[in-house]
N, C-alpha and C positions, 0 to 999 in steps of 0.2 A: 428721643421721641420727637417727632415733626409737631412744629406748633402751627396750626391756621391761624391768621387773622382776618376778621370777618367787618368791612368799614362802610358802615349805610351813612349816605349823605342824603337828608331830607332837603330839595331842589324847590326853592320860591318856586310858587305856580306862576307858569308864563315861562320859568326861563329855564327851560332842560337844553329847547334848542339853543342858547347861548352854550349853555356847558356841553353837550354835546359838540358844539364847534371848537369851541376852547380846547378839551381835550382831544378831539381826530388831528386838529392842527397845530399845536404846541406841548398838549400835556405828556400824548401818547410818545411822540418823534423824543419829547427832554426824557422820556423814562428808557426808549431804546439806544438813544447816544449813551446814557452816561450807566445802560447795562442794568440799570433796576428792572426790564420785563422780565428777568427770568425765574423771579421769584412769584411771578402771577399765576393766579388759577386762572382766575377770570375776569371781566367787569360785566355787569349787570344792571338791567334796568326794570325794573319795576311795571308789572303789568297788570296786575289783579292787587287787593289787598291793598295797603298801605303804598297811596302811587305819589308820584314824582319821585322817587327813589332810586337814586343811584349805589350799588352792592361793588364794593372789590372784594374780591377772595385773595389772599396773598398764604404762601408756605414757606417756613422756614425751617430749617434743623435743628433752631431751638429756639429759647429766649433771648438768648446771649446774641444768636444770629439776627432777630427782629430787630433787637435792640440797637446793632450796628447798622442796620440797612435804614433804619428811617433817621439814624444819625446821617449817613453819608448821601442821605435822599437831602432830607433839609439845610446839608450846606451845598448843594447842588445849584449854583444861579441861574441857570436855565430854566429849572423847574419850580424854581421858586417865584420866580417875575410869572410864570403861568400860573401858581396859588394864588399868589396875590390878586391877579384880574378872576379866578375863579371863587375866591373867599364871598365878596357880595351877592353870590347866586344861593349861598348854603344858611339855611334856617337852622340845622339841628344835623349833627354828628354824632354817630354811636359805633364804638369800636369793642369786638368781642375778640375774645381769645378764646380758641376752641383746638383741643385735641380730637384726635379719629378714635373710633369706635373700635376695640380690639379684634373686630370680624369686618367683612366685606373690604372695598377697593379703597386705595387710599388717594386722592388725585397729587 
């Protein structure tokens, strides 16, 4: 059974557009060289409700499969030197695990 992982990053006020640049120009380019996008749903920003909020959706085939992606994410030095300049922008991190619902689409 496909496992989502659901990762809001609550963004100091003032600096989305930092992170925003950080990621169009490093974060996104280190996740499609070293082949981590194709585990994405999406990324998401915050509009209504609880703002400065940055949402990724990620899918994986299981736990076992999460569990090896954000191991070979985090020894990744590409995308790591892009945490690091992006770590000073994030106040609060909340990460959910969520299965699909045994009826409708599953993305």
């Amino acid at each position: 059974m496909a496992v989502y992982e659901k990762r809001t990053y609550d963004i100091t006020v003032g600096q989305m557009r930092e992170v925003v640049g950080l990621y169009k120009n490093e974060g996104w380019p280190a996740l499609e060289a070293g082949g981590f996008d194709k585990h994405l749903v999406g990324y998401f920003i915050s509009d209504t409700g609880p703002l400065h909020q940055l949402i990724h959706l990620w899918r994986f085939d299981d736990d076992a499969a999460r569990r090896d992606f954000w191991k070979r994410l985090f020894s990744d030095e590409t995308f790591m030197d892009f945490a690091g300049k992006l770590r000073p922008n994030i106040a609060r991190q909340e990460v959910q695990l969520l299965s699909s619902a045994p009826w409708g689409p599953n993305p």
